[in-house]
N, C-alpha and C positions, 0 to 999 in steps of 0.2 A: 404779505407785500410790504416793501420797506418801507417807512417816511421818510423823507428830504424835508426839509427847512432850507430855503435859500434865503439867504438876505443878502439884497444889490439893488440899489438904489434908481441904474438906470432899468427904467422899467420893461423897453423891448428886450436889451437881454437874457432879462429873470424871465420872460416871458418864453423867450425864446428856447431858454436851457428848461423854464420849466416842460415844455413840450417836448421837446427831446427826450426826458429824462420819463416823460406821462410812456412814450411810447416804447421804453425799454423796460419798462413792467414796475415803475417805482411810481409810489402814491404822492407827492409833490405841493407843497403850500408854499406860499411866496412872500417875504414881508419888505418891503420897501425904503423901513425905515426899522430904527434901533428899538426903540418904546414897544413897536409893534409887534416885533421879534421875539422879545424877551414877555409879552402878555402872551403869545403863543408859544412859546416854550414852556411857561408858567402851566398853562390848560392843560396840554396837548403833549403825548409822549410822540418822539420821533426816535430815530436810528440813525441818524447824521444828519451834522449842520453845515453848510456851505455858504459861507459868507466872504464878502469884501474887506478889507480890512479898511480900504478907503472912504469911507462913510462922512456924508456933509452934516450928520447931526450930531455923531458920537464918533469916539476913540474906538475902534476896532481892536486892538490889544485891550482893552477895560472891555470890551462886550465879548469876546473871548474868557477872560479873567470870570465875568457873573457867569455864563454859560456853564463854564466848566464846574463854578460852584455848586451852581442846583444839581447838575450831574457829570461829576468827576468820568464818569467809562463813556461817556459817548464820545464818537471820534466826530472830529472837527476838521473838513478842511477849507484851507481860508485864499481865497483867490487873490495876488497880488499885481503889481503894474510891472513892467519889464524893468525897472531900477530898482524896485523897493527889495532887495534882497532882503537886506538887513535888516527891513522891519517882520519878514519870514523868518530870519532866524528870533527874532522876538518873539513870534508867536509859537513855535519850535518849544523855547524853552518856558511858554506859557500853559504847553500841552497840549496844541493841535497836533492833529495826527501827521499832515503832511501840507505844501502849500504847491500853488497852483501860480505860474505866469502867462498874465493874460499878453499875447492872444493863443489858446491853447485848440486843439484841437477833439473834437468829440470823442475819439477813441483814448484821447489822452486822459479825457477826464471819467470815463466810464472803467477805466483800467486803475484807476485811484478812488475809484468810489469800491469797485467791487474790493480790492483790498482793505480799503477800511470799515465794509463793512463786516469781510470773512478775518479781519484783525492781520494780513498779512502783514508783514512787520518792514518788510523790504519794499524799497523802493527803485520797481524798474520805468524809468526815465528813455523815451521815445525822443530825439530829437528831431525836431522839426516836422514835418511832411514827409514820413519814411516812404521811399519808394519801396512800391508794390511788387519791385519784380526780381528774382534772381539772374543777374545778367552775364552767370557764368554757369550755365547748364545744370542748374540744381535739377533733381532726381523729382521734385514734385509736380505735378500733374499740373499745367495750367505753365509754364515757366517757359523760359524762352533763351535756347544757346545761342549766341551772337554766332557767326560766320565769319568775321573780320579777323584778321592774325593777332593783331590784338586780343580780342575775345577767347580767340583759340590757346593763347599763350599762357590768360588768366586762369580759363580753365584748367589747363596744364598743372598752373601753381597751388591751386585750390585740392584737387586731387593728388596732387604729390606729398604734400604738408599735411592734409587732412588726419590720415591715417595715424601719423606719431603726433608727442606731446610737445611740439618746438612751442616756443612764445612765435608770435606771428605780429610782426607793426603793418596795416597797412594804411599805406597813404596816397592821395589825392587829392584833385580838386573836390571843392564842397558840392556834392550832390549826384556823385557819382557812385554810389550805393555803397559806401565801406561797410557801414551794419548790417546789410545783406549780404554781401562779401562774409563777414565775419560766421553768419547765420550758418553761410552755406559750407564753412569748415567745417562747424560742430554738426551740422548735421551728416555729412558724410568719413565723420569721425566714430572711432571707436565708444564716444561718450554720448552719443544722441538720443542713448534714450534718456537721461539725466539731464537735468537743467542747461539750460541757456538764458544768462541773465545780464543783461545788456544797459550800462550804468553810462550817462552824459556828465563827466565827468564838471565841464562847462559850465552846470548847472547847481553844481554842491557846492555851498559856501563852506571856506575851509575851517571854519567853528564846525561844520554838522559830517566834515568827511571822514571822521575817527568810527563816529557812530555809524555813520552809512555802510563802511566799510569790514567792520568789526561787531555791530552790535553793541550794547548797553544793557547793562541790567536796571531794576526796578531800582529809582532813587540815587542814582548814582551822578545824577544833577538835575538842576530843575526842569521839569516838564518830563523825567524818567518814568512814565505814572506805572510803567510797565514793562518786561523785560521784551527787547529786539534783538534778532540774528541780524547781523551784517551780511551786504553782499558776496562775500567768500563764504560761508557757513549755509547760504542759498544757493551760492554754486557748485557745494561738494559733490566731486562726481562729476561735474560737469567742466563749462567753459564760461568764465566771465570775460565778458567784452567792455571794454575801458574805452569809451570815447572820449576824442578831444583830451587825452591822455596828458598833452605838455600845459592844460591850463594848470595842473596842482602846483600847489602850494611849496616850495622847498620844504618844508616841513612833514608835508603830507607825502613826499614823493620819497621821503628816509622811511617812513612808516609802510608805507608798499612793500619796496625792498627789502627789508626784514622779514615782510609777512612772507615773499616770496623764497629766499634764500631759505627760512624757518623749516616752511611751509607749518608753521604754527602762530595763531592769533588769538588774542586775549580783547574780550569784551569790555566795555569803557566801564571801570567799577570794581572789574572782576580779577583776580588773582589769576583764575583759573587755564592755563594752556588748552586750545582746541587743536588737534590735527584737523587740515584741509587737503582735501585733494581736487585742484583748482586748474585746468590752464585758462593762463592770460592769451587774447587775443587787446591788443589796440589799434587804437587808430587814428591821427592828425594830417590833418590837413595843412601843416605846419614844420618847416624843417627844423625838427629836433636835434641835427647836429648843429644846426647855427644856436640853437640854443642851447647846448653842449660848450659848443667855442664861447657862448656870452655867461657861462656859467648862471642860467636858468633852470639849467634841467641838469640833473646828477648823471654824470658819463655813465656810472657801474652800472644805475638801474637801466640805461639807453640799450646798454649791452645784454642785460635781460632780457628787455622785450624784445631785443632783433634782434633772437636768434633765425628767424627768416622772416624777409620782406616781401609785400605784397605793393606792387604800385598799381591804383586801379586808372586804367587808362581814361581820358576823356571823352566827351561823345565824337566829340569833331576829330577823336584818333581812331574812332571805328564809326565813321558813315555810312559803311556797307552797313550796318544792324539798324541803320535810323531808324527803316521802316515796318523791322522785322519788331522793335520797340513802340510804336505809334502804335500797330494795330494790335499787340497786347494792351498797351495803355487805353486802348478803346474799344476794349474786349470788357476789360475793368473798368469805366466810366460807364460803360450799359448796365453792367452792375449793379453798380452803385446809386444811376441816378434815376434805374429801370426806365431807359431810354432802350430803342433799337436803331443806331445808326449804325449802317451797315458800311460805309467807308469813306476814304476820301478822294477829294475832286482831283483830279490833275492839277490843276494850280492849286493846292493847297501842298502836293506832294513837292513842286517845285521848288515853294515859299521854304518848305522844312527843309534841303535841300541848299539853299543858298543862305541860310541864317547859321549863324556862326555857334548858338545855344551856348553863352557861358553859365549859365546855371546849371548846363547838363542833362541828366534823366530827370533827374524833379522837375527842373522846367520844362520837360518836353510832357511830363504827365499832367502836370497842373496845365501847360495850355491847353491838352487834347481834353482833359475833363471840362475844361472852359469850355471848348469849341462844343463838345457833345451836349452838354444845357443848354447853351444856346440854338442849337440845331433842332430845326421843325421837320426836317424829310429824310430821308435816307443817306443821306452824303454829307460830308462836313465841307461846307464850301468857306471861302477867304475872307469872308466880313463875319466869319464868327473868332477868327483869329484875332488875337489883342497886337493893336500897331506897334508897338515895340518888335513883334517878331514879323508882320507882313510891312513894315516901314520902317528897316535897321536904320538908325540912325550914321551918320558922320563917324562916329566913334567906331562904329564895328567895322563901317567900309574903308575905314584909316586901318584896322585889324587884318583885314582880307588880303590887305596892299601891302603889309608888311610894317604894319604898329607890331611892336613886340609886344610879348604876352606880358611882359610887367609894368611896361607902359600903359599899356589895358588896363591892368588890375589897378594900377596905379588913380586913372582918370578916373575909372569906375568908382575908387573912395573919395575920390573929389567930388565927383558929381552927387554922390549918395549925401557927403554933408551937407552942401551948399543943397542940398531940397531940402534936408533935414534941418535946414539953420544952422548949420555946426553940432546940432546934437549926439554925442556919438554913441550913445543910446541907441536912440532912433535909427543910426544911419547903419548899424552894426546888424539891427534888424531888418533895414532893408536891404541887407548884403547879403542877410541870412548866414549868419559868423555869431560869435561870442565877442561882448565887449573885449575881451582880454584880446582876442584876435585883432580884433581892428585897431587895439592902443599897438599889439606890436607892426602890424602895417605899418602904420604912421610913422613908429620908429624906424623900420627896415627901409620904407623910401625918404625917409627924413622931410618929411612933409612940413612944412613952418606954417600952423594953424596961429 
């Protein structure tokens, strides 16, 4: 059975992941504090460390730094706040294995623990709350084909591209399933029985996307303790999916391209040419020709990835499938929460219905799993719904009456700061976007903060 060492200082937390972590079969001790940590690391062998870097007693890069000295092989990873990139890429180059931004989700962290305990060297990155469901007729058991022209149209596109090796960009609003979209190419692709390895591009700081992408070998800079395949070399054979695609770096995005045109990539260190046999699937939320016309994103590589486009429709553009979506999302919340609620009320179906969902399917699954914990009887009745969706606000019913959709979006990142304080941070995750996203909003509506 493996050990865990956590160290995090608030204590329901450690408490809480430590139980989580009891009940997926890992033997789990908790230290609270830095001194305490390091006398239990001292005693006690483990198989991974999992700490905060934020620590009120001690430097978290220094408690990293002793950690790794008593034992240079053990992986280490270090939970971080949603700004502190950069002090991840410190710990990156101190030798943690990989870092973590809180607020992260369970599957997110149990999928970076088993790697670093099986030493996978890749790292595949989940963005946000992936929804559960293939909303364009995947072939697996349990899935769900829309009925809307819409739905009918996407399927159409999924099945037609699938079969050959085109780049595919798809885009849409944020939470309208692009990574299952992408999923359900490679799978009803020639390459499905080979990898699918699915990279948030969002998320890479562009010091760590050379090696994410490429690989490193052993020493070839500090914290190299050990030789890594990049994401291409992981997805030979298969299909890499590239989300949030237009956040790279102008640097990193000549670096693509090459490896693309090549189809050969060289490891950070290493002399050595690899052949890849990779298709790219991307995806943004983001129109990459205006970032084309603002000379942010490299036309030739734009031209790469589109050689065909995927636009994945909204929810409010196929409301015929609302409800064919709800009661899979609450097919998968009995699941998950071994509940048995067996449906919903009439006014609850109405509420869905006249609510406008601009979060899309993620929001439509996150409030049915709301509704379903809440729910004591058989029916999900209206006061387990959260009043943002059974009490739309001014803003939506100004939307329904003819606010246009960018004036929405618009209001929406005002109101998101203004709770936030201005923090755009903060206000970036309550949008559920990437900061890089929400600095270019402000700039495309020229917002005067």
């Amino acid at each position: 059975m493996p050990r865990i060492l956590i160290i995090e200082d608030d204590t329901a937390f450690c408490q809480m992941l430590q139980k989580f972590l009891d009940k997926k079969g890992y033997e789990v001790e908790i230290s609270l504090t830095a001194p305490d940590a390091k006398a239990k690391f001292k005693d006690s062998r483990f198989d991974l460390v999992l700490t905060d870097l934020r620590l009120p007693d001690y430097d978290g890069i220094r408690l990293l730094d002793e950690i790794k000295q008593v034992d240079p092989s053990i992986p280490v990873i270090v939970m971080t706040g949603y700004a502190e990139v950069g002090t991840a890429v410190t710990a990156m180059k101190k030798g943690a294995f990989d870092y973590i931004s809180k607020p992260f989700t369970p599957d997110e962290m149990l999928t970076l623990i088993g790697n670093a305990l099986e030493r996978k060297p890749v790292r595949v990155i989940t963005k946000k709350a992936d929804i559960e469901i293939p909303t364009n007729g995947g072939t697996n058991k349990g899935t769900v084909t829309g009925i809307s022209d819409a739905s009918k149209k996407l399927n159409e596109y999924i099945k037609l591209v699938a079969p050959t090796n085109m780049s595919v960009l798809i885009t849409g609003e944020s939470g309208t399933g692009k990574e299952v979209t992408a999923k359900a190419i490679h799978d009803k692709s020639k390459r499905s029985e080979n990898s699918f390895v699915a990279v948030d591009c969002g998320a890479i700081p562009k010091e760590l996307a050379t090696s994410e992408f490429f690989g490193h070998i052993k020493g070839s800079f500090t914290g190299a303790v050990e030789d890594k395949i990049g994401n291409f070399q992981a997805a030979d054979g298969g299909t890499l999916f590239l989300d949030e695609v237009g956040n790279l770096s102008y640097e990193n995005q000549i670096q693509l391209l090459r490896a693309l045109q090549e189809r050969k990539i060289k490891r950070v260190g290493s002399t050595k040419e690899i052949h890849v046999d990779v298709r790219i699937i991307t995806a943004t939320n983001e129109d990459l020709r205006d970032a084309v016309e603002k000379g942010t994103f490299r036309e030739d590589l734009y031209h790469r990835l589109n050689e065909f486009s995927i636009e994945i429709p909204s929810l409010s553009e196929r409301f015929e499938d609302l409800i064919l979506f709800a009661e899979h999302f609450l097919t998968i919340s009995n699941n998950s929460l071994n509940k048995e609620v067996k449906s919903f009320s009439d006014e609850v179906v109405a509420v869905f219905g006249k609510y406008h969902w601009p979060g899309n399917l993620r929001e439509l699954q996150n409030t049915i799993k709301r509704a379903v914990l809440l729910t004591t009887g058989d029916e999900v009745q209206v006061a387990a719904l959260p009043a943002s969706v059974k009490e739309p606000d001014q803003t939506k019913m100004d939307m329904a009456s003819g606010f246009s959709k960018s004036e929405y979006e618009k209001e929406q990142i005002l109101r998101a700061l203004k709770k936030t304080n201005f923090n755009k941070s903060k206000a970036a995750k309550l949008l559920q976007v990437t900061r890089k996203t929400l600095y270019n909003k402000i700039n495309h509506y020229n917002l005067d903060l």
